[in-house]
Every structure is written in structure tokens, then in C-alpha cells.
N, C-alpha and C positions, 0 to 999 in steps of 0.2 A: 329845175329846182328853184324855189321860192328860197331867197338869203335870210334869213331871220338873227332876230337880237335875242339875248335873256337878259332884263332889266330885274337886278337883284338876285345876281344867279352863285352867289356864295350861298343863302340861305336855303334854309328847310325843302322848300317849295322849288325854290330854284332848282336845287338839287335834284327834285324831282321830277322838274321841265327837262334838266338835260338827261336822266333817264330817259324820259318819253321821247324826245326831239331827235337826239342822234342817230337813233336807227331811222327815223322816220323819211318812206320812199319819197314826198314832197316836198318837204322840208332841209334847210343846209345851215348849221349852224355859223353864223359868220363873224358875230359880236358878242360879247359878255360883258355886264356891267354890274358895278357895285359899288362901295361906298369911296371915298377918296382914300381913304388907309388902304385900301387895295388895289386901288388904281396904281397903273406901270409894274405889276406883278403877275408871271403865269398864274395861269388860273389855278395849277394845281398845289403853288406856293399860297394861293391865294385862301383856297378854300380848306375849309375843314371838313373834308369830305366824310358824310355817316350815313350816305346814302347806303340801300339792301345788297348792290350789287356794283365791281369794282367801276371807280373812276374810265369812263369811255378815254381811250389813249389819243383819239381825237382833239379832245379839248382841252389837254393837260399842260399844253403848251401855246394854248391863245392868252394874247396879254390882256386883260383886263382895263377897262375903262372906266372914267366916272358916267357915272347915268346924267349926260349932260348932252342937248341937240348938236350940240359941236362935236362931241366928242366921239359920236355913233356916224359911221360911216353915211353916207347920201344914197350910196346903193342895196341897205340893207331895206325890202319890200316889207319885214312884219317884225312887230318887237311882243315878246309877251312878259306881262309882267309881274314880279312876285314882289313889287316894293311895298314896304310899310306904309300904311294906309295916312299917312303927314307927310312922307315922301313922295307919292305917288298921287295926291292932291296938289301939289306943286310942280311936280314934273311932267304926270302924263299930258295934262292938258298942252304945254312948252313943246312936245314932243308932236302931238298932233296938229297944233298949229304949224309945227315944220316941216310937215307932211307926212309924218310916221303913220302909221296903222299899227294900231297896239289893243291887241288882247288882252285883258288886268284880271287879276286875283285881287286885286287891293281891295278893299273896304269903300274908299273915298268916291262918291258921286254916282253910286249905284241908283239912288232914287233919284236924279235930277231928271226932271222932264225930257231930256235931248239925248240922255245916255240909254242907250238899247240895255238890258239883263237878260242872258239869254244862255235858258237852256236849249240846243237845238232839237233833242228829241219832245219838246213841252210847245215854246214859241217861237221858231226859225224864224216868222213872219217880222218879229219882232228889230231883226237885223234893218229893218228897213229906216227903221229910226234915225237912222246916219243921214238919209237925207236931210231930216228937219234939223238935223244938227249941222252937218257943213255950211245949209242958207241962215242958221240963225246964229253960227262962230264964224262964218268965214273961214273953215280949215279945210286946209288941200288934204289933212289926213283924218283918219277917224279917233276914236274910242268906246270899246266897247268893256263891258265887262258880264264876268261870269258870276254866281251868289253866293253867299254864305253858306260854307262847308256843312252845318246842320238844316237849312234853307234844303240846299242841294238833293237830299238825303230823301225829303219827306214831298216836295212840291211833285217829282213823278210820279208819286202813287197817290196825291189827292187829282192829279191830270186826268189817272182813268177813272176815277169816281166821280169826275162834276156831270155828265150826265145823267147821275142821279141830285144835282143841282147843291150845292156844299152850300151850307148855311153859315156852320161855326166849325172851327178848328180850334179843339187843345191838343199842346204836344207836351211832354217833357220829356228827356234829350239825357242820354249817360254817354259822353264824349270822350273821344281818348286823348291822352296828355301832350299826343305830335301834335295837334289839331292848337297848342301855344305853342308852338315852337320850341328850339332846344333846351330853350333859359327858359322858359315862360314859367313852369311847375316846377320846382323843387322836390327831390326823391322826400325830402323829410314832410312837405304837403301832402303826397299824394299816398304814399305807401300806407296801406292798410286806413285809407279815408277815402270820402268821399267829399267836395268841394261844392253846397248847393248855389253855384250861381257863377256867372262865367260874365265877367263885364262888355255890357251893348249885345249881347247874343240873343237875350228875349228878342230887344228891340229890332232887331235884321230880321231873324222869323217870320215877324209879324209884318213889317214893313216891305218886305220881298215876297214874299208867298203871295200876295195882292197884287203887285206887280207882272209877276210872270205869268200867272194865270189872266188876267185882263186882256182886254181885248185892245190891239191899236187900229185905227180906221185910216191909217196915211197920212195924221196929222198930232195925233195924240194918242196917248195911253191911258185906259179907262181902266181904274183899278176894279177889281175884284172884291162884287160886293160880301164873300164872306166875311165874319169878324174870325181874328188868329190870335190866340192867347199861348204863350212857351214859356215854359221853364227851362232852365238851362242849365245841367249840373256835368261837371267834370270826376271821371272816375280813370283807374289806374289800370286800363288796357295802353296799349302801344299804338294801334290805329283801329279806328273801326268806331261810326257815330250809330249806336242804337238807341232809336227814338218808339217812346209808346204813343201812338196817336187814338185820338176822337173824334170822330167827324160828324158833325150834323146833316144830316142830308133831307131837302126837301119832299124828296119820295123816298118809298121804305125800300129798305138795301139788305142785301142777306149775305152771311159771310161766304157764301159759294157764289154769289152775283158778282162780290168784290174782290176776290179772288183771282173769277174769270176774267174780268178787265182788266184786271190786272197783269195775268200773264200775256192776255192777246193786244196788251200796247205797245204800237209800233216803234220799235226803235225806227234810227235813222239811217240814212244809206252815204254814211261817210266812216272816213279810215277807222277813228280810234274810235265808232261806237259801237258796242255789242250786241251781239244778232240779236239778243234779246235783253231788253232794260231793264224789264221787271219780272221777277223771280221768285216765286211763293211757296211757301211749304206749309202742310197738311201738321207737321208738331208742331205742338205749340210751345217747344223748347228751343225752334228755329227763324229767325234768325240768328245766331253767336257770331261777338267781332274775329274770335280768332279762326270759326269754320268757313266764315260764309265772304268776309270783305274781298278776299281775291276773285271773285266769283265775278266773268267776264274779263280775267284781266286787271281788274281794280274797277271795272267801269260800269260796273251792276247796280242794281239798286235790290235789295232782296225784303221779303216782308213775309210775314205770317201772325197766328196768334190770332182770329180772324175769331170776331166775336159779337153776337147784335148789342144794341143798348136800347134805350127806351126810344133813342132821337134819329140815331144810325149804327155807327161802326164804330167797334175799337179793335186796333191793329197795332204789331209794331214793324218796324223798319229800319234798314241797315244797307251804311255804303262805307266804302273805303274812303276816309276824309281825305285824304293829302293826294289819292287818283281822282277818281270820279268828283269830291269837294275840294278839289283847290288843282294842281297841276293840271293833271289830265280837262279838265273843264274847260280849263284853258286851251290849252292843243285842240278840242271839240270846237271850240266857236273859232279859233284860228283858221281847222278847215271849213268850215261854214264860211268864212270869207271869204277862202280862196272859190270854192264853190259859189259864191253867190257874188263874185266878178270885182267884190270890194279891195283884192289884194290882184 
């Protein structure tokens, strides 16, 4: 069993890690960390647990640490992280210079040239990136991270359509209100509104969707020459990011062509990913967040709606944000490390 940490594992996502992690046959949860008002507290003193399903009696009585190199045991092999993206710009890096191996949900340093983003069913390859980062930081340990929870959603199903060569991406995005966390949206914001604009959410879309898709050659990451234009609007579902996309494609694409790629894209052959990724239906009243997000597990990406345009395709698309977009993402490149000998 691989010892693992949860860095920021009072919150949202945390919460959601230690769903995913506890039962997990690889994994052993060993450390929990969070803010210093919490630290020297059980975790179950600790947290305000509102996770779907009761508190694991496992970790109800681990003490709590600050998210500090000193404070996280020497022998825990992998840390995953759900810190606040000013949090975890200050610390993860601290953490892999000490030799941690840390899987991140955060925000913070997804686009730096040294830092791998990586879905593993999209660019596994991409893990490799850590080399050019340990000879160009000098870290005995890594960092990796996974992308933004609407990012997440839409980059698998433009994966099986670049062979018909993606030119332009527009998307806009109706996200659910976990996807800010507890305090983020206000019941008196959201209830019976819609919120058009979700602050830096264009800007991650556009800026990661190039990323993941791009090619690396073993020394660099060559973005993706499509242009990616998103709107970002927040509405009053519970979980669940349904996005309508358009995709320009260089050669002409039919919505039975896009379709079919779509379902015959390979998931990956590790624990927490689903025999199959992407999921398509024939109505065009399906995808919905409250039928379809559970679908795999949380760990689906489902689409329909499948329609020509002048250029290409219009589609829409739907994943569990806080599984497949943020926890579980996490847990998926965690085992892709341990699989690819980095842990």
C-alpha cells in the first residue's frame, strides 16, 4: 500500500478525496492537513463533514496537521491536493522540493512550462514532464496537476474529434454551485438566477484546452494550434458542469462520425477510470446534470445533441464536476504515477 497525505482535506474536494481514497485497494490514507485553526484537532472535530455519504470511521480519528514539510510525515509516498489556489502556490512547490509527490486540484502553476496537466485518458505521455522539471528545480519530488473542472468536461470529447483536425473552439458552460464551493454562491445568488460569468473560468478553458491537447517531444510542450473561446455561466443545479460546445474542424465531420469517436475512445487501463469515458446519446434532451453525472461512477464524460454547422459540430457535454473535475482527477493522475514508477 502507497502511504498517501490529503492537503486540504477539511474542504469540498478534500472531502471528496477522502470518499474516493479510503476504500482505495492502493492507496492508505496516512496524513490530513488543513489550515492551522485546525491543526492538533481529529479530523472529525475538524471538519464539517457534507460529503453524499457518512464520514469513513477510519479517518474520524486522525489528528490533523498544518500543511507544512515539517509537519507531514517523511514516510508518506504521495500527497493529493485540494488547497486554495494562494495556498497551494506557496506550499506545493515547498513540498516537492522536500521530496513529496503531490497530485494538485489547485489552480496555481497549471500553465508553467515544467508542470505536466494531465488527463490520463487524453495525454498520459504528458507525465513525463517531471523530468524537465526535477533537472530544471532540483526536486527530489514532483508536481503534478489535473485541470479545471469545466476544462475537464469538454477537452475528452474535442480528444476524439482532432482527427478531424479542431481549428476553433467555442463553448459556454451552465455549472453547478459545488463547483465554488460551500460559501462560494449564496442561496439568495443562485435561487431562481442565473450568474453569466464565473471569475478566470473563461481564461483556464482557453489556456488549458491548448495545453492538454499539444504535443510534448521530451523537452517541451507544444500548444495546440486551435483558437478556444468560453463563456462561463454558473446556474442552480447541485453538481453536474453541462457545457454546449462548437468545434471547427478542418475536414467535414458528421454528427454520426462524432458521435462514433466518441464512444469508441479509449478509456485507460487504471483503477478509478471507467470502461468507458465517453458516453453519447441519440436525444437531444440528453446529456442532464441530475440523470447522467453519476454515469461511470462520477467518472464519465457524457455528450449528445450532435448537430452540423457550416464549419463543424455543435455538441453538448457533461461530467460530474467535484468527481471526474476536481477529486477523482486527482486520484486518476495519482494512479498514473504510481503506474508510471514516479511514486
Amino acid at each position: 500500500m502507497v502511504r498517501i497525505g490529503i492537503l486540504g482535506a477539511t474542504g469540498a474536494v478534500g472531502q471528496r478525496l477522502i470518499q474516493l481514497l479510503e476504500p482505495h485497494s492502493e492507496f492508505d490514507i496516512a496524513t490530513l492537513t488543513a489550515s492551522p485553526a485546525s491543526a492538533g484537532r481529529t479530523y472529525a472535530d475538524a471538519a464539517k463533514w457534507r460529503a453524499d455519504s457518512p464520514i469513513p470511521e477510519s479517518v474520524t480519528d486522525i489528528e490533523v496537521v498544518e500543511t507544512d514539510p515539517e509537519a507531514i510525515p517523511n514516510d508518506v509516498d504521495l500527497l493529493f491536493s485540494s488547497l486554495p489556489s494562494d495556498v497551494g502556490a506557496a506550499v506545493e512547490p515547498a513540498l516537492a522540493e522536500a521530496g513529496y509527490v503531490v497530485s494538485s486540484n489547485s489552480s496555481n502553476a497549471r500553465m508553467d512550462d515544467d508542470v505536466p496537466l494531465v488527463i490520463p485518458e487524453v495525454n498520459p505521455d504528458h507525465v513525463n514532464v517531471l523530468e524537465v522539471q526535477r533537472d530544471e528545480r532540483g526536486w527530489d519530488g514532483a508536481l503534478l496537476k489535473n485541470p479545471n473542472c469545466s476544462t475537464i468536461t469538454m477537452v475528452p470529447t474535442l480528444a476524439a474529434l482532432d482527427e478531424w483536425g479542431l481549428e476553433a473552439v467555442c463553448v459556454s458552460t451552465l455549472q453547478a454551485v459545488s463547483g465554488a464551493g460551500y460559501s462560494g454562491v449564496t442561496s439568495m445568488e443562485i435561487i431562481d438566477n442565473a450568474i453569466p460569468h464565473i471569475g478566470g473560468e473563461e481564461a483556464k478553458m482557453e489556456r488549458e484546452s491548448r495545453k492538454l491537447l499539444g504535443d510534448f517531444d521530451g523537452a517541451e510542450i507544444t500548444l495546440h494550434g486551435m483558437d478556444v473561446a468560453a463563456s462561463c455561466n454558473r446556474i442552480p443545479t447541485i453538481d453536474g458542469h453541462l457545457e454546449n460546445v462548437w468545434a471547427d474542424t478542418r475536414d467535414p465531420i458528421t454528427p454520426e462520425g462524432a458521435a462514433e469517436a466518441m464512444d469508441e475512445y479509449p478509456s485507460a487501463a487504471l483503477r478509478s477510470s471507467p470502461d468507458q469515458l465517453l458516453h453519447t446519446f441519440n436525444d437531444p434532451e440528453r446529456p442532464q446534470p441530475r440523470l447522467d453525472r453519476n454515469r461511470g461512477n462520477g467518472m464519465a464524460v457524457c455528450a449528445g445533441g450532435f448537430r452540423d454547422t457550416s464549419d463543424g459540430i455543435q455538441y453538448n457535454c457533461l461530467s460530474h464536476n467535484t468527481i471526474r473535475g476536481a477529486a477523482g482527477a486527482s486520484v486518476l493522475n495519482g494512479e498514473l504515477l504510481l503506474e508510471e514508477g514516479w511514486v
